[in-house]
C-alpha positions as CSV (number, residue, x, y, z in Angstrom):
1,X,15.9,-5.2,16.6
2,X,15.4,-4.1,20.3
3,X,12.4,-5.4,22.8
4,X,12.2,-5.7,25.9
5,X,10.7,-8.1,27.8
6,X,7.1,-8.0,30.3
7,X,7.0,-8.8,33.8
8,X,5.0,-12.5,32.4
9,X,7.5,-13.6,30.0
10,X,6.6,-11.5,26.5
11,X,8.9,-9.9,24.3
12,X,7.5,-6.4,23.1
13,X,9.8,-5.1,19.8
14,X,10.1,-1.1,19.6
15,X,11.9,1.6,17.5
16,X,13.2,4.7,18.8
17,X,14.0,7.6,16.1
18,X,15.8,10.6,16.8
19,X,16.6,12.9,20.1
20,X,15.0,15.5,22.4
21,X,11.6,15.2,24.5
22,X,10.1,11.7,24.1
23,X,6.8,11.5,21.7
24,X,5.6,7.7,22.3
25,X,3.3,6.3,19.9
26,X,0.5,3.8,21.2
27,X,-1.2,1.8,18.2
28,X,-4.8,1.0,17.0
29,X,-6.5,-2.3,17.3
30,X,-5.1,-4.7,14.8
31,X,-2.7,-2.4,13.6
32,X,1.4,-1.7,14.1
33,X,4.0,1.1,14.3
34,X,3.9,1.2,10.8
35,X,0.8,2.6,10.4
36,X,2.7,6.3,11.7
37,X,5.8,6.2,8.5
38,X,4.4,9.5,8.1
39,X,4.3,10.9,11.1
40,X,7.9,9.3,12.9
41,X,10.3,10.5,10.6
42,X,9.5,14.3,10.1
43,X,8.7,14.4,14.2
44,X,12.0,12.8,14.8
45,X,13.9,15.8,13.7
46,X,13.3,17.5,16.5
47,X,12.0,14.4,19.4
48,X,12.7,11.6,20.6
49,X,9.8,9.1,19.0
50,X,9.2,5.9,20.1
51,X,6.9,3.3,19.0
52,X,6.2,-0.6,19.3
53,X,3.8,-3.0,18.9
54,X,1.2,-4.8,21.3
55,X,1.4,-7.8,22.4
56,X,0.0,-10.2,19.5
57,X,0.6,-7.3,17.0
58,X,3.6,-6.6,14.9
59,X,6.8,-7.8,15.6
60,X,6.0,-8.2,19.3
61,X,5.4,-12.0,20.5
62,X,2.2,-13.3,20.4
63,X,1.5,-14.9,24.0
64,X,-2.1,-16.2,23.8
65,X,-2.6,-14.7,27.2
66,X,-3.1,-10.6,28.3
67,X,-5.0,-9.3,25.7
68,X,-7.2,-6.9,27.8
69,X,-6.9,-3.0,27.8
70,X,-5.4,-3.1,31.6
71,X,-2.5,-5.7,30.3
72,X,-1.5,-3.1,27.7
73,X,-1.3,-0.4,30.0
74,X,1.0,-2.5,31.7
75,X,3.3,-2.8,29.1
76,X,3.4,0.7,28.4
77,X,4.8,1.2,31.9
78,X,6.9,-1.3,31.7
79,X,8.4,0.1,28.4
80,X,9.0,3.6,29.6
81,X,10.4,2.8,32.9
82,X,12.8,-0.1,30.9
83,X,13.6,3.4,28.3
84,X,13.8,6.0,31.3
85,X,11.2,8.1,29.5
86,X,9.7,11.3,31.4
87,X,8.1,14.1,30.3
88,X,6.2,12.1,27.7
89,X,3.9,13.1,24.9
90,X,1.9,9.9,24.4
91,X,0.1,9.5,21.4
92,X,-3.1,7.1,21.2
93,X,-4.6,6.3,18.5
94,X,-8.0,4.2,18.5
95,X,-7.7,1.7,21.3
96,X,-4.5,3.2,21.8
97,X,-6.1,6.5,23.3
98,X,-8.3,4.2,25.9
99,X,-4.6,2.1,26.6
100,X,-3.5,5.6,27.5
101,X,-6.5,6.5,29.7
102,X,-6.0,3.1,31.4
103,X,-2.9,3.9,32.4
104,X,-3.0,7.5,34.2
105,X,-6.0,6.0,35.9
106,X,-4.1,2.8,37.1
107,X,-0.6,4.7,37.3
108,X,-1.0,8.5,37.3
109,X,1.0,11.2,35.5
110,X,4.6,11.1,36.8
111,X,5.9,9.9,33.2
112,X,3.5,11.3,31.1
113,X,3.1,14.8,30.9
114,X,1.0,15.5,28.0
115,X,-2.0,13.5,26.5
116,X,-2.9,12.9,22.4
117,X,-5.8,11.6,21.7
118,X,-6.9,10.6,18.3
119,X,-10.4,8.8,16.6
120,X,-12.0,7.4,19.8
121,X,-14.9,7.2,21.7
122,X,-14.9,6.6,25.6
123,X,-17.5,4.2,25.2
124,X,-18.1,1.8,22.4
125,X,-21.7,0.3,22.6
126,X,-22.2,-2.7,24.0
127,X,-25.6,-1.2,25.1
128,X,-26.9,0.9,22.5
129,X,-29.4,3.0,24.5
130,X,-26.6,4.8,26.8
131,X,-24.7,6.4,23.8
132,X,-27.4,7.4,21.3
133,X,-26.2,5.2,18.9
134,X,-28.3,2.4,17.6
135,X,-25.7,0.2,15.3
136,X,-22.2,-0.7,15.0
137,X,-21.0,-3.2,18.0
138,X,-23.4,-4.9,20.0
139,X,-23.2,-8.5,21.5
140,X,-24.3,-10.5,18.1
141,X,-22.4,-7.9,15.9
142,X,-19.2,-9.1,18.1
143,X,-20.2,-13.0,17.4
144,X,-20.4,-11.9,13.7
145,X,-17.2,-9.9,14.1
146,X,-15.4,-13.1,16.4
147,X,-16.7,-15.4,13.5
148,X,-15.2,-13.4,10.3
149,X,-11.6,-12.7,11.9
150,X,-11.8,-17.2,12.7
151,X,-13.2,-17.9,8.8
152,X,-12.8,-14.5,6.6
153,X,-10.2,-12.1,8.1
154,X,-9.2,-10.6,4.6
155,X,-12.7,-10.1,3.4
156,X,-13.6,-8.3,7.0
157,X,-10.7,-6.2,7.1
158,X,-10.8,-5.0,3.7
159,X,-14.3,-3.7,4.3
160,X,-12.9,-2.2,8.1
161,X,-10.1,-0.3,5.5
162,X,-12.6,1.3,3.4
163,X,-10.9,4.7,1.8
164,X,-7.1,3.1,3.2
165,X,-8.0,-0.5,1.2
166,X,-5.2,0.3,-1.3
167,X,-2.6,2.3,0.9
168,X,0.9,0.5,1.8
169,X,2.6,0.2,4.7
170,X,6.6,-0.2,4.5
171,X,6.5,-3.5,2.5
172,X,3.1,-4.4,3.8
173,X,-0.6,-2.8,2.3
174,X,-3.1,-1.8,5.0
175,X,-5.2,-5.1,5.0
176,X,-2.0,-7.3,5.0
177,X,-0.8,-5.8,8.2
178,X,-4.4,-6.0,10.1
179,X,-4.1,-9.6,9.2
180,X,-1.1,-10.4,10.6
181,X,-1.5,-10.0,13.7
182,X,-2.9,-12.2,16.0
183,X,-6.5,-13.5,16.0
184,X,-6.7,-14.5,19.0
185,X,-5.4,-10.9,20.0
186,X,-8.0,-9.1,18.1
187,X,-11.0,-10.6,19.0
188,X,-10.3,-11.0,23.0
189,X,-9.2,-6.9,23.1
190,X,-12.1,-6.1,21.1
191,X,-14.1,-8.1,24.1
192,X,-12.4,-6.3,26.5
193,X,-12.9,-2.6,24.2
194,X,-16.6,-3.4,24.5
195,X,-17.1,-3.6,28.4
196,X,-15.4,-0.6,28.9
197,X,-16.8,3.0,29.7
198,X,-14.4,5.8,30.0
199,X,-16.7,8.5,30.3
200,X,-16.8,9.1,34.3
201,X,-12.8,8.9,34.1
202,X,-12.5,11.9,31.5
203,X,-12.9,15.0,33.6
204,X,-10.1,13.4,36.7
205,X,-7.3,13.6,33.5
206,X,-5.3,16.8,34.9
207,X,-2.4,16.7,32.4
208,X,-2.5,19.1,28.7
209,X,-4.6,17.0,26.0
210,X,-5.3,17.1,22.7
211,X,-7.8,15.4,20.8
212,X,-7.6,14.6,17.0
213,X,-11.3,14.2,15.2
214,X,-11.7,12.6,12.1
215,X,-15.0,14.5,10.6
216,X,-15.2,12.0,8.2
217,X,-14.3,8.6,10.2
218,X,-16.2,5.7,9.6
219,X,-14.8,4.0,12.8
220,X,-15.7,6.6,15.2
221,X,-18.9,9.0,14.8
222,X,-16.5,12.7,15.1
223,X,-19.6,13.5,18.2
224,X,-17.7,11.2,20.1
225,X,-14.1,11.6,19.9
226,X,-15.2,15.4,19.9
227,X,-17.0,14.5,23.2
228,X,-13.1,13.3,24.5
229,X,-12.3,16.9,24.4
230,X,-15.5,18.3,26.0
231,X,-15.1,16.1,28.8
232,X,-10.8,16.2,29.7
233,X,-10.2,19.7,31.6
234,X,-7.6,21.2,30.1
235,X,-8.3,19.6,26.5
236,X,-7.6,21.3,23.0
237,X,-9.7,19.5,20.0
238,X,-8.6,20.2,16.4
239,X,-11.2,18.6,13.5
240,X,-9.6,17.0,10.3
241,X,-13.0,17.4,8.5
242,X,-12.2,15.9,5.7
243,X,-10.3,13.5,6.8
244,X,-11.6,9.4,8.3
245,X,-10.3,7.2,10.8
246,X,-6.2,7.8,10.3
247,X,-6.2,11.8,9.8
248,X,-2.7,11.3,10.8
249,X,-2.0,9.5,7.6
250,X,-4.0,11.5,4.9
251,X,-2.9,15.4,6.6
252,X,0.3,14.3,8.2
253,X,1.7,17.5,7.5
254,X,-0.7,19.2,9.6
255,X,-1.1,16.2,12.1
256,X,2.8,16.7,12.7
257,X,2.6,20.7,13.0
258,X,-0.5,20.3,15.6
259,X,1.6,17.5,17.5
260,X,4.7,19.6,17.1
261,X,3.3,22.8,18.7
262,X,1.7,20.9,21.5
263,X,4.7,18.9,22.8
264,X,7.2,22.1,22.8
């Protein structure tokens, strides 16, 4: 098992598959390194792939304390400077794309050279009438949301898996590895995911991007991640229409090939 350990005391538990240029995978909210078996072991034949788990998530201790957006861009640094990665092709998927933007923006581009983004808007909303969007999370949705993952986690997440309710993970299925990981974790990064706009940020990213839309994603309207691409300078955006919230899971064949031909 190998972790490493954060500048305030947490152990963070990562895998590392294969050789060549690094590919680092950066996980969803509520969700672990297991969510890419389909993706890790075909790229690892020809890169180095990492992955871990957050803080609260996973294997990776659950501290009570850090669970902001900032925090796990800090433990992304620390990781790669503890692995000696450069030259990285970071992956984000969900909240893992804004832990990504939070870390050029707090600690620039020396160690990551190319950006994946996949499923996310730059702004979830918190206020409605600055994103043309008039449901999903506002403040009393997030009390409802806080109250569910305290009192009915299962029956919340299995409704969150929609179209992945009966998929497995490793030993795990979908729902049972959302539910593992911490509550407290969830519901103070969702917090944190819901303050935060990213839009401004977008057009000062310098480095390659590629941004990954699900057309069919019930987590994030495809207008928005699409807008990701519009917005980042030298940005490439490929549409999975068919496809929801983990493309990367039901076209992994093609997710690999797109990720493969953008990282050589």
């Amino acid at each position: 098992m190998s972790s490493i350990t954060t500048n305030d005391g947490v152990e963070l538990y990562y895998e590392t598959h294969g050789e060549g240029k690094p590919i680092v995978f950066v996980t969803a909210w509520s969700s672990t390194l297991h969510f890419f078996e389909k993706n890790i072991p075909d790229l690892a034949e020809d890169y180095q792939v990492i992955a871990f788990d957050h803080r609260g998530h996973g294997e990776s201790e659950n501290p009570g304390h850090g669970y902001r957006i900032s925090r796990l861009a800090m433990d992304l640094k620390e990781l790669l400077e503890r692995l000696e990665l450069t030259g990285v092709t970071a992956v984000g998927w969900s909240m893992g794309a804004a832990v990504l933007w939070s870390y050029l923006e707090l600690f620039g581009s020396d160690r990551i050279s190319k950006l994946v983004c996949v499923d996310q808007s730059p702004k979830e909303d918190l206020v409605p009438q600055d994103w043309d969007r008039q449901s999903c999370f506002d403040v009393e949705a997030f009390t409802t949301l806080s109250k569910d993952i305290k009192y009915a986690e299962e029956e919340v997440f299995s409704r969150m898996a929609g179209r992945y309710d009966s998929i497995t993970l490793g030993e795990s299925g979908f729902v049972d590895e959302m539910v593992d990981c911490s509550k407290t974790a969830k519901i103070e990064l969702m917090r944190d995911i819901l303050n935060l706009d990213w839009r401004s940020f977008l057009p000062e990213i310098e480095i390659p991007a590629l941004v990954f839309v699900g057309g069919e994603s019930q987590a994030t309207p495809p207008k928005e991640s699409a807008y990701v691409g519009e917005q980042i300078p030298h940005a490439e955006t490929v549409f999975f229409e068919d496809a929801g919230h983990m493309l990367f899971w039901e076209y992994p064949e093609k997710f690999n090939k797109r990720l493969r031909d953008f990282s050589t």
